[in-house]
mmJSON file of the N, C-alpha and C atoms, coordinates in Angstrom:
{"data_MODEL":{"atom_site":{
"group_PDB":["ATOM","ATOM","ATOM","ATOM","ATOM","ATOM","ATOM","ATOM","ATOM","ATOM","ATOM","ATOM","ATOM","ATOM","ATOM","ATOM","ATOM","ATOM","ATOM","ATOM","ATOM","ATOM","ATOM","ATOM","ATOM","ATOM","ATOM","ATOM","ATOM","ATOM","ATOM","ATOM","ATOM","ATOM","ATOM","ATOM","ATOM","ATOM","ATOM","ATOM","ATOM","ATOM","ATOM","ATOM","ATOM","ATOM","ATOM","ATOM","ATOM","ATOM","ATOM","ATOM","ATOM","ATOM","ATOM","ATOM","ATOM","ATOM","ATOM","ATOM","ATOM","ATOM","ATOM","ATOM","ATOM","ATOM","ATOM","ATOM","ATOM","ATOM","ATOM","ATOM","ATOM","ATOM","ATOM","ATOM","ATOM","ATOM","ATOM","ATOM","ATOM","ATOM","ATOM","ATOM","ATOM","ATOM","ATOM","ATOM","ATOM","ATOM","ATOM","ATOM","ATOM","ATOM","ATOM","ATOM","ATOM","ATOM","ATOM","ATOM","ATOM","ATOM","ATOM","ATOM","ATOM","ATOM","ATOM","ATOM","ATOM","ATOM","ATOM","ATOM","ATOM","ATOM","ATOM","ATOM","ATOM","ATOM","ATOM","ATOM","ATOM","ATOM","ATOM","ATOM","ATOM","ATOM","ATOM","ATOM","ATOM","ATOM","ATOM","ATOM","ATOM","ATOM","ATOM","ATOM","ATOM","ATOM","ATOM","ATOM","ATOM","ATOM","ATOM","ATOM","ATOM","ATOM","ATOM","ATOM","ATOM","ATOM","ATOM","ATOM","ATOM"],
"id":[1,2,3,4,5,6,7,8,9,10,11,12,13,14,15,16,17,18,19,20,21,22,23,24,25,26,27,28,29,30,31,32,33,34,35,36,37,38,39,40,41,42,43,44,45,46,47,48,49,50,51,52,53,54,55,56,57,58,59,60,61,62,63,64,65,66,67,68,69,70,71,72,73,74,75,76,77,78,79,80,81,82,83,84,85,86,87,88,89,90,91,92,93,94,95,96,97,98,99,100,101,102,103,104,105,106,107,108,109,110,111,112,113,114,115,116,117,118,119,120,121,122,123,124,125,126,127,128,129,130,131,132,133,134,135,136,137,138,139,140,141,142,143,144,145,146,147,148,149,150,151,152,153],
"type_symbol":["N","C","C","N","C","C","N","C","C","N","C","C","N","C","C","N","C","C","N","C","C","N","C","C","N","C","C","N","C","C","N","C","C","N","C","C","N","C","C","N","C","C","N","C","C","N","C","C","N","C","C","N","C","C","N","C","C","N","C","C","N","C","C","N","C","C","N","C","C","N","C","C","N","C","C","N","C","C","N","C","C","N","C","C","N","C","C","N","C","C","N","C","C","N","C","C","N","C","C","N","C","C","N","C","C","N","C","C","N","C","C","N","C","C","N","C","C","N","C","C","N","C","C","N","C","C","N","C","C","N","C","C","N","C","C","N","C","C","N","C","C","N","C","C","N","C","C","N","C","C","N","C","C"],
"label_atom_id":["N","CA","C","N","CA","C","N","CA","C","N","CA","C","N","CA","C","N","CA","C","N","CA","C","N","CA","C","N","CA","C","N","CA","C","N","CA","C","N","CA","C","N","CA","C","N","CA","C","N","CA","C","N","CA","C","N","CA","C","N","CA","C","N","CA","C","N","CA","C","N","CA","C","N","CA","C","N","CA","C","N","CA","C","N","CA","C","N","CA","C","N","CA","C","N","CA","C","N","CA","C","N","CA","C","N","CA","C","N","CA","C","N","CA","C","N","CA","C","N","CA","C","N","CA","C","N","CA","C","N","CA","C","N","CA","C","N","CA","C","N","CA","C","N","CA","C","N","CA","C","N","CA","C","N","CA","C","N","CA","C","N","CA","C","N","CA","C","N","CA","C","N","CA","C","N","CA","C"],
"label_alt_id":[null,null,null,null,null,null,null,null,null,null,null,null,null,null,null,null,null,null,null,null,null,null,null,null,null,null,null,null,null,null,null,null,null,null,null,null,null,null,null,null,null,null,null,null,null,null,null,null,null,null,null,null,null,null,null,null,null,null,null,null,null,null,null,null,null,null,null,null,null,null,null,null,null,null,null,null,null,null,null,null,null,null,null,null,null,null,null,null,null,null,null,null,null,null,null,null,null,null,null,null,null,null,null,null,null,null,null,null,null,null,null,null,null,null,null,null,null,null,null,null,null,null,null,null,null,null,null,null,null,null,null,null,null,null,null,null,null,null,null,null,null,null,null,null,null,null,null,null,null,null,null,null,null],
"label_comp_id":["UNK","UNK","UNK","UNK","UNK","UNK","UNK","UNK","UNK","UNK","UNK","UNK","UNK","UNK","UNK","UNK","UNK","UNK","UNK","UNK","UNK","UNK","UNK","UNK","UNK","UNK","UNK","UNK","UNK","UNK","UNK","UNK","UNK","UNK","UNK","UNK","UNK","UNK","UNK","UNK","UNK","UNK","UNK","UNK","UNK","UNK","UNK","UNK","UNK","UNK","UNK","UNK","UNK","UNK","UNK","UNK","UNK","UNK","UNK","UNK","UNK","UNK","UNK","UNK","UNK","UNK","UNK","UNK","UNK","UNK","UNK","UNK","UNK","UNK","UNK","UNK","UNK","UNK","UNK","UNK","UNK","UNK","UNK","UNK","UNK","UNK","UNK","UNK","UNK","UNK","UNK","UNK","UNK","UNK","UNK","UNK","UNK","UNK","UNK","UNK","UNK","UNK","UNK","UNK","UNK","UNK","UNK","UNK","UNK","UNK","UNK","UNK","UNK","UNK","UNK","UNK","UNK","UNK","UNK","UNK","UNK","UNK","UNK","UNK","UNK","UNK","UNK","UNK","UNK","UNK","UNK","UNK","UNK","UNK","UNK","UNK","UNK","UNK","UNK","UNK","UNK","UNK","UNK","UNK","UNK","UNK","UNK","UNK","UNK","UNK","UNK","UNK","UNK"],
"label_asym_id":["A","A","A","A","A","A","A","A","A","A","A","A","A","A","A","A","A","A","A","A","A","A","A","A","A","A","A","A","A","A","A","A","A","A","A","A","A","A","A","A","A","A","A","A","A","A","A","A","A","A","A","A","A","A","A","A","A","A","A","A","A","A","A","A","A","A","A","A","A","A","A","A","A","A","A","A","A","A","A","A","A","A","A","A","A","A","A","A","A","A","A","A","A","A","A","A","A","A","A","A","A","A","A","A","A","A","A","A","A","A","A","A","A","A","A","A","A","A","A","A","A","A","A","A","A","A","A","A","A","A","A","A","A","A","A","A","A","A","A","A","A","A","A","A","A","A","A","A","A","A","A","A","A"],
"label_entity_id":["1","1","1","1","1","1","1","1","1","1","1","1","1","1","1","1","1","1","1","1","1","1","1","1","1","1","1","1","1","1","1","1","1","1","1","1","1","1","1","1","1","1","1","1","1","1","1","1","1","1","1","1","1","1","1","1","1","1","1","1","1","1","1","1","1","1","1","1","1","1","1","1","1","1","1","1","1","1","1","1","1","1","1","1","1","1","1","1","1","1","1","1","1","1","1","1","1","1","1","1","1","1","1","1","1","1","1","1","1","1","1","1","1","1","1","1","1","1","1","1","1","1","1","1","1","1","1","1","1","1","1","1","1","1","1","1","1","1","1","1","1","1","1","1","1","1","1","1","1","1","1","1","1"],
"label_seq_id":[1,1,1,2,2,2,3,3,3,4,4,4,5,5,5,6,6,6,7,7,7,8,8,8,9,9,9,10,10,10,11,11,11,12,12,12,13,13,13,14,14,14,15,15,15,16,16,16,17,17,17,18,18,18,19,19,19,20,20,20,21,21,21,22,22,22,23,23,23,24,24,24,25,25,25,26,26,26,27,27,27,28,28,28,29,29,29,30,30,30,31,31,31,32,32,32,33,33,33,34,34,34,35,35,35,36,36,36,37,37,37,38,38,38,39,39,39,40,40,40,41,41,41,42,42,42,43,43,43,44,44,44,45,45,45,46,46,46,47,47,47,48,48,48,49,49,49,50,50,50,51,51,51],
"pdbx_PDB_ins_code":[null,null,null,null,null,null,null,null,null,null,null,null,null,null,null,null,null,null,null,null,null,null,null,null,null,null,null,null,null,null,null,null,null,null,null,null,null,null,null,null,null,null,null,null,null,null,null,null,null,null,null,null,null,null,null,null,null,null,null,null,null,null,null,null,null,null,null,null,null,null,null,null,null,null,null,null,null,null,null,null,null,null,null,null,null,null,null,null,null,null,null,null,null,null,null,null,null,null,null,null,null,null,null,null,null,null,null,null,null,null,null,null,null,null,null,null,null,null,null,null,null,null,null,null,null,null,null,null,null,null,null,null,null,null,null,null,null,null,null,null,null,null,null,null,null,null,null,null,null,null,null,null,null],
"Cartn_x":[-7.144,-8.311,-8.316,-9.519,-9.777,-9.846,-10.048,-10.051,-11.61,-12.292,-13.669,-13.205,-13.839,-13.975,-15.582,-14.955,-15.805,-16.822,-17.982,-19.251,-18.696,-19.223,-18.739,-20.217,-21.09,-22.24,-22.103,-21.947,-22.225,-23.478,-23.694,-25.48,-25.707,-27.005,-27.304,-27.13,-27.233,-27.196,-28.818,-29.259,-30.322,-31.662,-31.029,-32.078,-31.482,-30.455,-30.464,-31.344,-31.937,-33.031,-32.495,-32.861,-32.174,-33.327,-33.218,-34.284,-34.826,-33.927,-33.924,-35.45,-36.09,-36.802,-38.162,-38.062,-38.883,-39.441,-38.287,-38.689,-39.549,-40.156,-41.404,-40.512,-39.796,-39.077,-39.643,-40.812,-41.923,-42.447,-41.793,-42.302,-41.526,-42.389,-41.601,-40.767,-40.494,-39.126,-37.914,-38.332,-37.364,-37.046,-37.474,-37.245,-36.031,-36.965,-35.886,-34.864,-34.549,-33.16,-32.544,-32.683,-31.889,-31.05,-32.312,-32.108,-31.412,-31.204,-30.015,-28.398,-27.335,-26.299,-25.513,-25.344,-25.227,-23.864,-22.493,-21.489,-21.294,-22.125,-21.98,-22.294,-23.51,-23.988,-23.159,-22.378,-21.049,-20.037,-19.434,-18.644,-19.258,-20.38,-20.711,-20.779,-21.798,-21.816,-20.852,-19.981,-19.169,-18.341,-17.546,-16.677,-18.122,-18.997,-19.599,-20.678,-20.625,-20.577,-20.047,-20.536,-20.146,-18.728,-17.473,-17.126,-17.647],
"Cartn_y":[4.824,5.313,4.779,4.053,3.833,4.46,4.45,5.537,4.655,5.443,5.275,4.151,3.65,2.919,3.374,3.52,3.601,2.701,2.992,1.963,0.808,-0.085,-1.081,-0.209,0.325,0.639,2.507,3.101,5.051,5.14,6.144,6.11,6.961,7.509,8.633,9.855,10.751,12.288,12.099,12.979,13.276,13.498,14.333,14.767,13.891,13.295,12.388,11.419,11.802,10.681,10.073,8.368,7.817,7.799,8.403,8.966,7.855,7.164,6.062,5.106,4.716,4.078,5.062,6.311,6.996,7.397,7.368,7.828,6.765,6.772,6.44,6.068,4.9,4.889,4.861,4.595,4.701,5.842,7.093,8.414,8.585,9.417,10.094,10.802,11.555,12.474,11.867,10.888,10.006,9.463,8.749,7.873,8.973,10.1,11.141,11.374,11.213,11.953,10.928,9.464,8.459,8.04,9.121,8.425,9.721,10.644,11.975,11.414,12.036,11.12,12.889,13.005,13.907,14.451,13.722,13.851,14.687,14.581,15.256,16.643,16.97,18.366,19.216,18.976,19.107,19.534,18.72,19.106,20.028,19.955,21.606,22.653,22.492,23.877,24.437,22.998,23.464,24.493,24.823,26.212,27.987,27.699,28.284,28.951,28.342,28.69,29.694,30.618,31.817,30.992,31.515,31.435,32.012],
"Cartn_z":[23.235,22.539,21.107,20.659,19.494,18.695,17.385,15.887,15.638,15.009,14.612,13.654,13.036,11.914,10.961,9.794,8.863,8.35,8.377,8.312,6.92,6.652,5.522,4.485,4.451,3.57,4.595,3.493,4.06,3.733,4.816,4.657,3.959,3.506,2.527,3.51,2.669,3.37,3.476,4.589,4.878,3.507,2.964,1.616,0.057,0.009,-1.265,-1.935,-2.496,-3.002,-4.192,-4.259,-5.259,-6.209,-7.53,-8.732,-9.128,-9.577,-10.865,-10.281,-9.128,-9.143,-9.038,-9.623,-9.609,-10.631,-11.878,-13.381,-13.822,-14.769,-15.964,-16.893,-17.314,-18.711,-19.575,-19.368,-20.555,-20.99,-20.301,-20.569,-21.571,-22.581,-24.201,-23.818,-23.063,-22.848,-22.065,-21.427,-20.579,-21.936,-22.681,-23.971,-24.823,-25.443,-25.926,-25.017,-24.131,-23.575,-23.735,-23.549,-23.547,-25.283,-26.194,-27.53,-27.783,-27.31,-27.328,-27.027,-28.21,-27.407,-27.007,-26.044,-24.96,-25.379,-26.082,-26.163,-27.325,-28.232,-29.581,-29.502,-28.462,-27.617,-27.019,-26.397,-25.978,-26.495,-27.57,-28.211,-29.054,-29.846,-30.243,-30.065,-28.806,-28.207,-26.864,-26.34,-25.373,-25.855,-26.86,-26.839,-26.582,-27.125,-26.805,-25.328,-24.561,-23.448,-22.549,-21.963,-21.449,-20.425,-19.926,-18.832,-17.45],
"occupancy":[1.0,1.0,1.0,1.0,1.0,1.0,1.0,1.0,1.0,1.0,1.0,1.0,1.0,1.0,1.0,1.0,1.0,1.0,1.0,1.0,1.0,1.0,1.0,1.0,1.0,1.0,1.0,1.0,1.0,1.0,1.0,1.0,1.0,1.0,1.0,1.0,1.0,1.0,1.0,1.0,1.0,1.0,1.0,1.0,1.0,1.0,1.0,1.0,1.0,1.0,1.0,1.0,1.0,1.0,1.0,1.0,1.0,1.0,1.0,1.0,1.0,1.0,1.0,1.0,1.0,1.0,1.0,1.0,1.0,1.0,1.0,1.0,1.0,1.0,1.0,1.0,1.0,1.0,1.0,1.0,1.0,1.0,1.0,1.0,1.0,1.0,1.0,1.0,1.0,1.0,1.0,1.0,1.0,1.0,1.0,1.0,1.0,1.0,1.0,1.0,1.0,1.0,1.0,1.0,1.0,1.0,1.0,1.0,1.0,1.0,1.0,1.0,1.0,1.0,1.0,1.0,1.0,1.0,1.0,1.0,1.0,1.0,1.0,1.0,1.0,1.0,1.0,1.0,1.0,1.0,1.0,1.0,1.0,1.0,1.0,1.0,1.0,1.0,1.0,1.0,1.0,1.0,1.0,1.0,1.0,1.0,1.0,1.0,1.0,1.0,1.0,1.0,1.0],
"B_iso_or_equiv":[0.0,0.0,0.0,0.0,0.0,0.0,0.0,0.0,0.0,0.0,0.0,0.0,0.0,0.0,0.0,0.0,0.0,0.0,0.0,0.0,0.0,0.0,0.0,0.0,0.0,0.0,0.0,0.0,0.0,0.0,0.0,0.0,0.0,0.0,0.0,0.0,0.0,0.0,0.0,0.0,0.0,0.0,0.0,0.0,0.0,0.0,0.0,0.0,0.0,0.0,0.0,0.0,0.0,0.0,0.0,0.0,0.0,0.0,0.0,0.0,0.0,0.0,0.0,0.0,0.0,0.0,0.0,0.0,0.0,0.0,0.0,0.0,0.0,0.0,0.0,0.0,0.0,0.0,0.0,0.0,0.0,0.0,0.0,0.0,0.0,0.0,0.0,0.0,0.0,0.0,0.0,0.0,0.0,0.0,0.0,0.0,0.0,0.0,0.0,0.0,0.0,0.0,0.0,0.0,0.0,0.0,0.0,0.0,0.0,0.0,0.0,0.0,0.0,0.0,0.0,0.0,0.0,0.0,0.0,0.0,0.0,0.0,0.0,0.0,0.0,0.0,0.0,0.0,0.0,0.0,0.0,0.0,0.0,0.0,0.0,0.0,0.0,0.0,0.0,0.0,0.0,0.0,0.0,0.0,0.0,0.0,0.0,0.0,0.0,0.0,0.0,0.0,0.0],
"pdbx_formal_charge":[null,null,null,null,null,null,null,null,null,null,null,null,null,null,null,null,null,null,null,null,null,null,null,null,null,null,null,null,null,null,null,null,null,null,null,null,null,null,null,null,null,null,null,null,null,null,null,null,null,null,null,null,null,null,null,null,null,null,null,null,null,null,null,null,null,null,null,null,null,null,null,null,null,null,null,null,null,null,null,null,null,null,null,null,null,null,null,null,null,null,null,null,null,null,null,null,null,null,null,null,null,null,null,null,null,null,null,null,null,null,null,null,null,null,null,null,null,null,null,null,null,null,null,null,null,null,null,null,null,null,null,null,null,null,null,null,null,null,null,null,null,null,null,null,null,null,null,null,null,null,null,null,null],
"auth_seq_id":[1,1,1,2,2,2,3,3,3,4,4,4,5,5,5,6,6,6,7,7,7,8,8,8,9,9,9,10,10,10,11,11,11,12,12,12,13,13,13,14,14,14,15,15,15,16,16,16,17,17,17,18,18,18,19,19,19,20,20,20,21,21,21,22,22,22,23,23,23,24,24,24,25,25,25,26,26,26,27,27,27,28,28,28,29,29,29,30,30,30,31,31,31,32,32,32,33,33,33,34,34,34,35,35,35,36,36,36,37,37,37,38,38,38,39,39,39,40,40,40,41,41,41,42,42,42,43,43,43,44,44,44,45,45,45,46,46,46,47,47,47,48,48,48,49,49,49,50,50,50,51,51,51],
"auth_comp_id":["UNK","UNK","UNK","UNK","UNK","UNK","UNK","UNK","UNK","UNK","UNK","UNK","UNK","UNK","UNK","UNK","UNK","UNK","UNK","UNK","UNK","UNK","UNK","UNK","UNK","UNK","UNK","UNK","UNK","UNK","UNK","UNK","UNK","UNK","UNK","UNK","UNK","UNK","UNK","UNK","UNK","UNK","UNK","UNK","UNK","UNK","UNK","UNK","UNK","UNK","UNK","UNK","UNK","UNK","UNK","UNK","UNK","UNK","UNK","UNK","UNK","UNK","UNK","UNK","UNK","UNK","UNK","UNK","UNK","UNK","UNK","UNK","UNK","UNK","UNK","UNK","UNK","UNK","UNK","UNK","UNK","UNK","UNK","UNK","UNK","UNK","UNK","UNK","UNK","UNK","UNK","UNK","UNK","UNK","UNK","UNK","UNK","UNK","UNK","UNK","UNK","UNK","UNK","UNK","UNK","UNK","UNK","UNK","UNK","UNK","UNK","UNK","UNK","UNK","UNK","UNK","UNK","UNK","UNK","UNK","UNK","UNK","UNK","UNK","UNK","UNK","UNK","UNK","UNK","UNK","UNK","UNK","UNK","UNK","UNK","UNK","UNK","UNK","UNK","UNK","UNK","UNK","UNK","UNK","UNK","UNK","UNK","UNK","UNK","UNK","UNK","UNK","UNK"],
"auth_asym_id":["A","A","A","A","A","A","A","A","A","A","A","A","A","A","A","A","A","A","A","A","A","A","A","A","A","A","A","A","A","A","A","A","A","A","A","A","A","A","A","A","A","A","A","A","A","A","A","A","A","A","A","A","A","A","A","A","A","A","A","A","A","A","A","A","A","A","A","A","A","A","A","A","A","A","A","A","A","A","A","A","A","A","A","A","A","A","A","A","A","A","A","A","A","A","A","A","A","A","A","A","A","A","A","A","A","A","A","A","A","A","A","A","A","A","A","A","A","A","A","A","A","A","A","A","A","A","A","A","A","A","A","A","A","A","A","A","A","A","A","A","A","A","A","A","A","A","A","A","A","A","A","A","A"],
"auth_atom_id":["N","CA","C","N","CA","C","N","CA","C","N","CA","C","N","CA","C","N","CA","C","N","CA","C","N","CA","C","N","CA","C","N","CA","C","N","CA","C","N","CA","C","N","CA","C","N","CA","C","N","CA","C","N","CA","C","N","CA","C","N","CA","C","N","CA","C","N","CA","C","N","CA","C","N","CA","C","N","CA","C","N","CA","C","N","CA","C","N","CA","C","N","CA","C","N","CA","C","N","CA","C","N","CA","C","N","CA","C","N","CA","C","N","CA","C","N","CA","C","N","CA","C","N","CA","C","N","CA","C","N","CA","C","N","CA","C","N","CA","C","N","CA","C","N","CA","C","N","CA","C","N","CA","C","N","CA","C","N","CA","C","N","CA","C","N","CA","C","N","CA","C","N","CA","C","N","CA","C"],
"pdbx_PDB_model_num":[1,1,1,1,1,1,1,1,1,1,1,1,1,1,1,1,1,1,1,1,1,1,1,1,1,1,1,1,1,1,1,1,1,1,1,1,1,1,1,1,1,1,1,1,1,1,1,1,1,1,1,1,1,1,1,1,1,1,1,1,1,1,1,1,1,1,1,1,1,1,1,1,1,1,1,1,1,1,1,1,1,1,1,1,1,1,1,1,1,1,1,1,1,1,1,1,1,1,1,1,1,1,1,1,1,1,1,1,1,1,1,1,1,1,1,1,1,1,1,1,1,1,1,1,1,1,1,1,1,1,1,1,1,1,1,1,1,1,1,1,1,1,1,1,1,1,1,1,1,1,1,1,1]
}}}
């Protein structure tokens, strides 16, 4: 008896949709989040965060 072999490409899960060819980069809030640097947010307010 053989052992399966694993596909060379895994397929998506049923409901995964890939976003990125869906966003508007030209949208102002897509623009603002990109011009947000996410890491500095984080370190501020991460101790603050409920557990």
């Amino acid at each position: 008896m053989q052992t399966k072999r694993e596909p060379e490409q895994p397929q998506r899960q049923m409901f995964q949709i890939d976003w990125e060819p869906l966003i508007d980069r030209s949208h102002p809030l897509v623009r603002l989040g990109l011009a947000i640097d996410g890491s500095s947010f984080e370190e501020t307010l991460g101790s603050t965060s409920a557990a």
